[in-house]
Structure formats: C-alpha cells, structure tokens
C-alpha positions in Angstrom: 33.3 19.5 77.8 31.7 22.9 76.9 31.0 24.1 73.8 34.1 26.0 72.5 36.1 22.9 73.8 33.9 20.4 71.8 34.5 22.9 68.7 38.4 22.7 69.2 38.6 18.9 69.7 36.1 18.1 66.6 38.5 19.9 64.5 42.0 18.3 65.9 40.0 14.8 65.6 38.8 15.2 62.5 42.4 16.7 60.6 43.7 13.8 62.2 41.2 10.8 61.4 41.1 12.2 57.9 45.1 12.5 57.2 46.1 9.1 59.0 43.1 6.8 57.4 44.3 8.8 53.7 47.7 7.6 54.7 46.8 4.6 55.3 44.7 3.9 51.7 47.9 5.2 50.0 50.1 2.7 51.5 47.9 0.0 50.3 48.8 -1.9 46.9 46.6 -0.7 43.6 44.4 -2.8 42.1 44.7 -2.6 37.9 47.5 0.0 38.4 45.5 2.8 39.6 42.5 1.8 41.7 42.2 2.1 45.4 41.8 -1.2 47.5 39.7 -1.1 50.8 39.3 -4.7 50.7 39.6 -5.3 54.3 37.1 -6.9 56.9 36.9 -4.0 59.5 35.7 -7.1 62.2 38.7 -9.4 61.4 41.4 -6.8 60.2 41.8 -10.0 57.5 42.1 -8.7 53.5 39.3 -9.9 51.5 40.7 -12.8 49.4 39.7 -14.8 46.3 37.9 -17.3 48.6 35.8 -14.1 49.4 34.0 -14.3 46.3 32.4 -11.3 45.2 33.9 -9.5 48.3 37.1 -10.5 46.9 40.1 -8.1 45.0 38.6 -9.8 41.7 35.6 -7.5 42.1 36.3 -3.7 41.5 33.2 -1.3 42.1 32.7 1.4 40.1 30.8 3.0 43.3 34.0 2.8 45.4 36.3 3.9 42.9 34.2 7.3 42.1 33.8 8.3 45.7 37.7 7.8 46.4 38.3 9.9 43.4 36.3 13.0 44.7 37.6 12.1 48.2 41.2 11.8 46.8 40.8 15.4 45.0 38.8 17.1 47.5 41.4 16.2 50.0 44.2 17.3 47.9 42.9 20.9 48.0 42.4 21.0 51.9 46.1 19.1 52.3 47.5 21.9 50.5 48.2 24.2 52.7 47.6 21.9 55.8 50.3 19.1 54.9 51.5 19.6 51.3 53.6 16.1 51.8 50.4 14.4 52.0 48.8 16.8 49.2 51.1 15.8 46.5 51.0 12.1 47.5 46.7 12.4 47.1 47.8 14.4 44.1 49.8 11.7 42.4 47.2 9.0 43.3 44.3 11.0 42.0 46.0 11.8 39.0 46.5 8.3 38.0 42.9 7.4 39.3 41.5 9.7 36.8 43.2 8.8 34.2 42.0 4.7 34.5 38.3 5.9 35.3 38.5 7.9 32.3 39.1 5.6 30.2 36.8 2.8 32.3 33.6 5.1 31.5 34.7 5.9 28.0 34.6 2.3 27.2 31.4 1.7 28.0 29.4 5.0 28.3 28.3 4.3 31.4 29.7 3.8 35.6 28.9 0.2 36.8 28.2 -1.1 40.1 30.7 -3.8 39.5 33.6 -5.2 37.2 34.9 -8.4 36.7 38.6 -9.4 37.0 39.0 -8.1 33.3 36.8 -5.3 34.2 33.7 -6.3 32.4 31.0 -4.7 34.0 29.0 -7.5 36.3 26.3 -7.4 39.0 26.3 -9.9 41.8 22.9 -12.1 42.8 21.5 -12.3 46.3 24.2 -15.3 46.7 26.9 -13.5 45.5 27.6 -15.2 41.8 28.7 -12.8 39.1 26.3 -12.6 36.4 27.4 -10.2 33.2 26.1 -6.6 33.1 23.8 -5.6 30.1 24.4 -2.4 28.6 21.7 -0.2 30.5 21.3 2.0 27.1 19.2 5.1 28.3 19.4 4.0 32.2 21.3 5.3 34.5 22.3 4.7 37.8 23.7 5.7 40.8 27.3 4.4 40.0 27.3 6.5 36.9 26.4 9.7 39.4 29.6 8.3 41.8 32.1 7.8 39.1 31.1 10.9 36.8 31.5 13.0 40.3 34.7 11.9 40.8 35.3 12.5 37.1 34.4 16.0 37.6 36.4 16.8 40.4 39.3 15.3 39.0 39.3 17.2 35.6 38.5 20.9 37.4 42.2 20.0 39.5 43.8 18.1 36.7 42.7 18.4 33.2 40.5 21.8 33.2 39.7 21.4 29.1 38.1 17.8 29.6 35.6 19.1 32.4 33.0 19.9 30.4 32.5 16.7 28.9 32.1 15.1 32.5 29.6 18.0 33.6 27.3 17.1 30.5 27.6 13.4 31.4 26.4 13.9 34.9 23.6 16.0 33.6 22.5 13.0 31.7 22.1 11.7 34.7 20.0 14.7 36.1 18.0 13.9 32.9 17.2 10.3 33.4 16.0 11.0 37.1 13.8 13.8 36.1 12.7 11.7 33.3 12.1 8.8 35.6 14.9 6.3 33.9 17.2 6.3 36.9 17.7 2.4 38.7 18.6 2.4 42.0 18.7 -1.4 42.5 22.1 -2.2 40.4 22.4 -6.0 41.9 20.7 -6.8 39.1 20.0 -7.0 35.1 19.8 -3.2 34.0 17.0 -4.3 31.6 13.1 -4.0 30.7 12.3 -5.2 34.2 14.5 -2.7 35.8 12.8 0.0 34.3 9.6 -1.4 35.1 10.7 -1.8 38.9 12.0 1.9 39.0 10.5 3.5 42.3 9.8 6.8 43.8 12.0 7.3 46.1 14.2 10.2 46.7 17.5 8.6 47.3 18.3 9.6 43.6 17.9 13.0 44.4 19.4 13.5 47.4 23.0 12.0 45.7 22.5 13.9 43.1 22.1 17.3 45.1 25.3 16.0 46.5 26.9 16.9 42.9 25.1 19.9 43.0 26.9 21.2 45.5 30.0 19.8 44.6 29.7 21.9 41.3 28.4 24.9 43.6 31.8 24.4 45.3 33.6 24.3 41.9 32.1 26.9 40.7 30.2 25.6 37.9 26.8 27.0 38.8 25.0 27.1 36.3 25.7 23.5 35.6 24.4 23.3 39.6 20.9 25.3 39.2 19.5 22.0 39.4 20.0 21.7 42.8 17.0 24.0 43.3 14.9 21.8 41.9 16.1 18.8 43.9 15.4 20.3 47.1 12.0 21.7 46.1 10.9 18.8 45.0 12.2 16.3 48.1 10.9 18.8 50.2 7.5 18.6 49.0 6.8 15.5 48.1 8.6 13.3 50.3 8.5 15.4 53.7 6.2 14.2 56.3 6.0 16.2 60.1 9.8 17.6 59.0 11.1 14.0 58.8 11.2 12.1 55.0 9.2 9.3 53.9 11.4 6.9 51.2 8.5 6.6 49.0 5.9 9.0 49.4 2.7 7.3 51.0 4.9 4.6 52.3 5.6 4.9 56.1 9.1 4.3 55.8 12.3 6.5 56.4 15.7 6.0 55.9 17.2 8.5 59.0 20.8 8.3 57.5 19.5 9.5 54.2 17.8 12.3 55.0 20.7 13.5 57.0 22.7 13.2 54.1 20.4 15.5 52.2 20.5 18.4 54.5 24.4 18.1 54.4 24.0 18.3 50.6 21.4 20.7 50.6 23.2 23.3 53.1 26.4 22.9 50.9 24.5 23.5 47.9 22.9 27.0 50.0 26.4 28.0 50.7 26.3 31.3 50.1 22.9 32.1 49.2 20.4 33.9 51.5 17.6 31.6 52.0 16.0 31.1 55.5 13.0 29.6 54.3 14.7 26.6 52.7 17.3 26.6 55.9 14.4 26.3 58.2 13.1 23.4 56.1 16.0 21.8 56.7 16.6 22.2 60.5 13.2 20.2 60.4 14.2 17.2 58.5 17.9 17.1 60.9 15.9 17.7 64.0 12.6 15.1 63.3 15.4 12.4 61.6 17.5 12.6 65.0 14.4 12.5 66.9 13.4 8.9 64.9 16.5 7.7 63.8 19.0 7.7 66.7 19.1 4.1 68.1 21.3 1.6 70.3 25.0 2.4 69.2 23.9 4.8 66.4 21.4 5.8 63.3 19.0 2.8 62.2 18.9 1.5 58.3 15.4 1.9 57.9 12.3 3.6 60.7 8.8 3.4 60.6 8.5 7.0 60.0 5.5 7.2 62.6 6.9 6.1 64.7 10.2 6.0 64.6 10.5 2.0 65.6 13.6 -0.1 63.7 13.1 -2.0 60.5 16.3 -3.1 60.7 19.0 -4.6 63.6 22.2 -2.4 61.6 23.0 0.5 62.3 25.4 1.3 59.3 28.8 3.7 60.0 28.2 6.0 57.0 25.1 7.8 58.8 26.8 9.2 62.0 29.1 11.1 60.0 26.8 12.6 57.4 24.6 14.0 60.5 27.8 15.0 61.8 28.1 17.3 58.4 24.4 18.3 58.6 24.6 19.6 61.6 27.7 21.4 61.5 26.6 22.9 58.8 23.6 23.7 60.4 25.3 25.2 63.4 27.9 27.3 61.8 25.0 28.8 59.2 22.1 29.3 62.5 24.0 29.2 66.1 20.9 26.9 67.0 21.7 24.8 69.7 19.4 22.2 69.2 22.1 21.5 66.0 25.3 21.8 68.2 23.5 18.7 70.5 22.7 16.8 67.0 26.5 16.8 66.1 27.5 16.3 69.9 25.4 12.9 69.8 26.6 12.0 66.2 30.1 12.6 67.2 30.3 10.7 70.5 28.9 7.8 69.1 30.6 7.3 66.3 34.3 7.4 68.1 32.9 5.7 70.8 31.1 2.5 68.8 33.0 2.9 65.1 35.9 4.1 65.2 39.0 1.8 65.6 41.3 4.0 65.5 44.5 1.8 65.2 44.1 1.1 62.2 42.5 4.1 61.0 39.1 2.8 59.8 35.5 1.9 61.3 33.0 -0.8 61.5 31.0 -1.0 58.8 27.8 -2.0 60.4 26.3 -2.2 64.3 23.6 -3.9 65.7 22.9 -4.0 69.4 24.8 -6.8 69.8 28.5 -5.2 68.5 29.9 -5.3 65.1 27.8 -7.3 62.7 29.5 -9.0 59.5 26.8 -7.0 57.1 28.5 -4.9 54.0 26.0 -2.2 53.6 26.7 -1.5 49.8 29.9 -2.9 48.8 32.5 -4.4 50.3 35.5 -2.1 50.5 36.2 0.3 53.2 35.1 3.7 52.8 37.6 5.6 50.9 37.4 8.8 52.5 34.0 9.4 51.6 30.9 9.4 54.0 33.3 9.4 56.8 36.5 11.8 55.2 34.6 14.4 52.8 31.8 14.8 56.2 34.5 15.3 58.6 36.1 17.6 56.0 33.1 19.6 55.1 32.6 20.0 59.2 36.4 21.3 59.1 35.6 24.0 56.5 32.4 25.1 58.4 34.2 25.6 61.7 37.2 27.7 59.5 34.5 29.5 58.2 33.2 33.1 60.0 29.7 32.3 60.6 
C-alpha cells in the first residue's frame, strides 16, 4: 500500500474503530448512575464479576472514570459534525458523568485511584484486598491529574462558569510536582512513607503535559505555559542518546512513555514555531522505536542501552500513543522516517490487538499471545490511549500541513 493509500485507510479505520467501540461503552449499563463500566476481560469476553474481587464492578477507579470523561467530551466535539446522532448520545453521557465526578472530587478534595462500593476512596495490596485510602492532604497524584482533566473538559463544553475552579485544581497539581509532593505509586497508603518513596521519574510530567495541551486545545493558555517547562525539563534531565531514561542515572526506559510525551509535547507545539524543540522530539520517537519495538508490539520496560526487555508484556496503550506521535510528527515535518514509525505502530496494533468484533483490544501481549496482566486497572480503555490517539491522528491528517 503506498503512502497516500495508507493515509486514506488510517483515517476510515480510525473514524470507524473510534465511533463503534464509543457505541459500544454507551450501550453498556452505568455503574452509580453515571459512571462508565469497561469491566470486561478482553481474553474471555466474560464481565468482571463480584468473585473478581478488586477487578470486580464493586471497585470504581477514579483513573478510568477521568479519562472517559475527556474521551467522552473530546469525542462529542469531533462527532459533531461527523455523526451528530452519536454526538448528542456522548453529549448526554458526559453531561451526567460530570455532574457525578463533580461532586465525587468535591467530597474529598482530591481524585482517587480507587473507590469502594460506597465510593469511599480505597487502594488495593499486591493481592488484591481493599485497604481504606488516607486523606493524601498536600499529595497528589496521578488520578487527581485524570479526573481534574476530565473535569476541565467537561466544564469548557458544559458548564463554562465552573471551569475555572477545575483549571486551578489541576494547577495544584502542577504545584505539587514541581514541588516534589506528587505519588506516582497509588496501590498504596498516601502517607509519610509515600512521600518519602516519591521518585524522579518523569512519568508525572509527561501526563501532565498531556493537560497542557489539552488546555492549549481549549484555549486556556496561559493556564498551559507550563507546558514549556515540562518539556524543558524532561528534555534535559531525563534524555539520553534521544531516547528517555525513567529515572535519570538509572538505565531504564519506558518506550511507551516516551512516546506518549512526544504526542503530548507536539500537541502542546500546535501552532507555535519551534524546530528546535520539534527536532528534540523526532529524536526521542525515532531512538524509543529503535529500543522499544519488540515481538507483537512496544515492551513495558527496556534497558535503555541497550534496548533488551525487562518485561514479557507488551501493553496495548503504547502502539497507539506512537501512532499519535508520529502522526503528529509526520503532518508537522513530511519526515519519512515518522510515516514508517506510524506504519509499524499501526500494523501491529490491528494485527495483534485489535478484536474488532467486539470493538475493543487486548490489554496486554507477550510473545506467547494475550496474557491475563491488567496493566493499571482493570476496565477497558474508555476511549482513551486508544480513541483520543486515533482521534488526534484524525485531526492531523484534516489538518493542511
């Protein structure tokens, strides 16, 4: 298939992966009222059941329910004009969404990983047992970023006056990874020892520059100048030879995540005339491909040397986010070696993940096939790493370069 036929089909795949696995997540019953449930194995086509235990539709995360809220709205906006049947049916869902989130991280002051069948915030042990949440006080974490995205989104489509109040919650957020109180690790007490465990890695950031250019998009930028900042400083203290180490002077990469970042990062350049930073970004896409691309997709973890698996899983979430990055990439530079990035990404994704009928993918690959490993939660992905990529690969290829 050449080039301008590659183009055409990426963009009648993904309008239709995203509208039928959208359609399909609407047809599924609410949890609470208003809160998506994705609570199916992907291996077994089975819904997760009590005997699941913390996989189970007792659990709800906070994680999931944030990213389908952004997905939900984002969606709406591209539906509009596309397929306003399905627009007003996001429209009515995201509305409702909002509305129970809202009032889920006014009661506490915070997102939580996970909440209880009462919806008392909890956190699940390496075994699986529930153990109640602390309040994290001055700590934040990443479902706070997740939910208060989704918060944002929803209140610049719905409820324009309340915005603000969501945008200075998420700079909290900003705040507390600058001022080095953001936990990553949430499968556990958000307490003294949490803080004390708090790493350098720049997983933070990276999500975080994913709300930056989510407000970029909104139009909120001065609320997104922090963006800037995020890039800078990934750039310079976690790049090594163009790929990124997790932890500076550790020799470890997460491929998928770095990925992720240049999607965020050439969102958040959208634009704004800056080759320099561009060209730092080609070099992380181009030396994470070159170490991350392994057996049916993108591995968990690399030695970032050498580019040798840490890890048998290859999770779903990464293909499409290098699918974004390089599209992005592409559309912005013409550069070829980004049109063969997305061409891999692309082809083995639908080959390896995608089921198709029904509209969702494995969550996780080894070698071997699909693998029973959840690699955050649980629930199915929402229309998030795999729906708001796709989309964002849409709007590049709509775009004149």
């Amino acid at each position: 298939m050449d080039d301008a036929a590659f183009l055409a089909d990426a963009r009648a795949t993904y309008f239709d992966v995203n509208a039928r696995t959208l359609r399909w997540m609407l047809a599924r019953p609410r949890r609470h009222g208003a809160f998506v449930d994705t609570k199916l194995n992907p291996i077994t086509l089975r819904d997760y059941g009590p005997q699941d235990g913390w996989r189970g539709p007792d659990v709800t995360f906070g994680w999931i329910q944030g990213r389908a809220l952004e997905a939900i709205v984002t969606h709406a906006a591209f539906f509009e004009a596309e397929d306003p049947a399905l627009a007003a049916a996001l429209d009515a869902s995201g509305r409702a969404l909002y509305a129970a989130l809202d009032r889920l991280f006014d009661a506490h002051g915070h997102g939580f990983f996970a909440y209880d069948a009462d919806l008392r915030p909890v956190w699940p042990d390496a075994e699986g047992v529930l153990h109640a949440q602390m309040p994290p006080g001055d700590l934040f974490t990443f479902s706070d970023t997740f939910v208060l995205k989704g918060l944002v989104a929803a209140a610049m489509r719905y409820a324009p006056g309340e915005a603000d109040r969501h945008v200075a919650n998420l700079l909290r957020v900003v705040a507390a990874i600058e001022d080095g109180r953001f936990v990553s690790d949430e499968r556990q007490a958000l307490d003294a020892a949490a803080r004390a465990g708090i790493r350098d890695e720049y997983g933070p950031r990276m999500i975080l520059l994913g709300a930056a250019s989510m407000l970029h998009a909104l139009g909120l930028d001065d609320a997104a100048s922090f963006g800037r900042r995020f890039i800078d400083h990934v750039l310079a203290r976690h790049g090594v030879g163009g790929a990124l180490a997790d932890v500076p002077g550790e020799d470890v990469s997460n491929p998928g995540h770095a990925m992720e970042f240049v999607g965020f990062g050439l969102e958040w350049l959208e634009g704004r005339d800056d080759p320099a930073t561009v060209a730092a970004l080609r070099d992380v896409l181009l030396a994470s491909a070159r170490i991350g691309f392994h057996g049916p997709g993108i591995s968990a973890k690399v030695v970032l040397s050498t580019g040798k698996p840490l890890s048998p899983y290859c999770p779903w979430w990464s293909l499409p986010e290098t699918v974004r990055a390089a599209a992005l990439l592409y559309r912005r530079t013409h550069d070829p070696a980004a049109l063969a990035i997305w061409r891999r990404a692309h082809g083995l994704f639908f080959a390896h993940y995608w089921r198709g009928e029904p509209p969702l993918a494995f969550q996780t690959l080894t070698t071997e096939g699909p693998a029973d490993f959840v690699p955050a939660t649980p629930d199915l992905d929402p229309g998030y790493h795999t729906g708001l990529s796709l989309l964002a690969s849409v709007r590049a290829m709509d775009r004149p370069a």
